[in-house]
N, C-alpha and C positions, 0 to 999 in steps of 0.2 A: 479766807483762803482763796488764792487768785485758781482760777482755772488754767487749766494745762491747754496750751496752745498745742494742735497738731500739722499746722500744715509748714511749708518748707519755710527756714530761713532764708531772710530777704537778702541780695546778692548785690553788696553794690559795686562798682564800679573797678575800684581798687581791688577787690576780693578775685577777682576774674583771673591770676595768675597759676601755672599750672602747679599742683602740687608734686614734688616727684616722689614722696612717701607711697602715692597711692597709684598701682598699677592702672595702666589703660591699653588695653587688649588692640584695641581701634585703630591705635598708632600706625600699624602695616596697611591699615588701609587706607589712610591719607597720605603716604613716604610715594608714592607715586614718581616715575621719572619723569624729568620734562625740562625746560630753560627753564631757571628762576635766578633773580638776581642774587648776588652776597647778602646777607643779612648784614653787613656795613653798609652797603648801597643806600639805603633808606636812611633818611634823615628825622630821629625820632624824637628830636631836643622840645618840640611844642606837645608831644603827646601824653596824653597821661597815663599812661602805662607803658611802658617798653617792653618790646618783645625780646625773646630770645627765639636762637635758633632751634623747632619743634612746638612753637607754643600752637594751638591751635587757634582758628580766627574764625569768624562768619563773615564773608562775600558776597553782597546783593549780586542776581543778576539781573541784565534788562535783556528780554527777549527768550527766546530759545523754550527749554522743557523745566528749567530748574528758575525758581524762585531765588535761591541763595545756594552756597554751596560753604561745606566745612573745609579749609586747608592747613598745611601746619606751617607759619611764617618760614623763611621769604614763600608767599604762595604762588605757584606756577603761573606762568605771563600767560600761554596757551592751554585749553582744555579741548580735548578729542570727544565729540558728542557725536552721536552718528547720523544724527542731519546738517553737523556744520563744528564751528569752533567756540569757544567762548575766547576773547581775550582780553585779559586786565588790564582794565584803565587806574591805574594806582599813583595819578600825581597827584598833592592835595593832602590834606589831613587823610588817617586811616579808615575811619570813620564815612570817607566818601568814597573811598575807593569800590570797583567795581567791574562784574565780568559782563561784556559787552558781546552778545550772542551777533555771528557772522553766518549767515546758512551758507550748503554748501552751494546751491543754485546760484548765486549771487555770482 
């Protein structure tokens, strides 16, 4: 008799799509206003998953208070931090894309 595995099933890559069977409360908290481009704007022919519009993403940042930040695709080009901005640098694969912290001293 095999033993019972407990810990989480392993996620890969492909599996990363939202499911919309299952509610996510969270949602209002990434709908944020701001400039974002159309979700046609982005050219997603080389990437391996497609987004839709609300899918949720992770965004390294460089600089500022935040590490990474969650958005829901297209994700907002500026973010309001209150020592400065963060702004995306999103040409390139999505995978490099990235929020580029601007103080506001500068």
């Amino acid at each position: 008799m095999k033993p019972q595995c407990r810990g989480p099933p392993s996620v890969g890559r492909r599996d990363l799509v939202h499911n919309e069977r299952v509610p996510w409360r969270g949602a209002r908290h990434l709908n944020h206003p701001g400039p974002r481009h159309a979700p046609e704007w982005y050219d997603q022919s080389n990437e391996a998953t497609v987004l839709t519009e609300g899918d949720r993403m992770f965004i390294a940042c460089e600089g500022g208070p935040s590490q990474s930040r969650l958005e829901m695709f297209p994700p907002r080009l500026e973010v309001e931090e209150r020592e400065g901005v963060y702004v995306l640098v999103d040409d390139g694969p999505r995978d490099e894309w990235r929020y580029v912290f601007i103080p506001r001293d500068v």
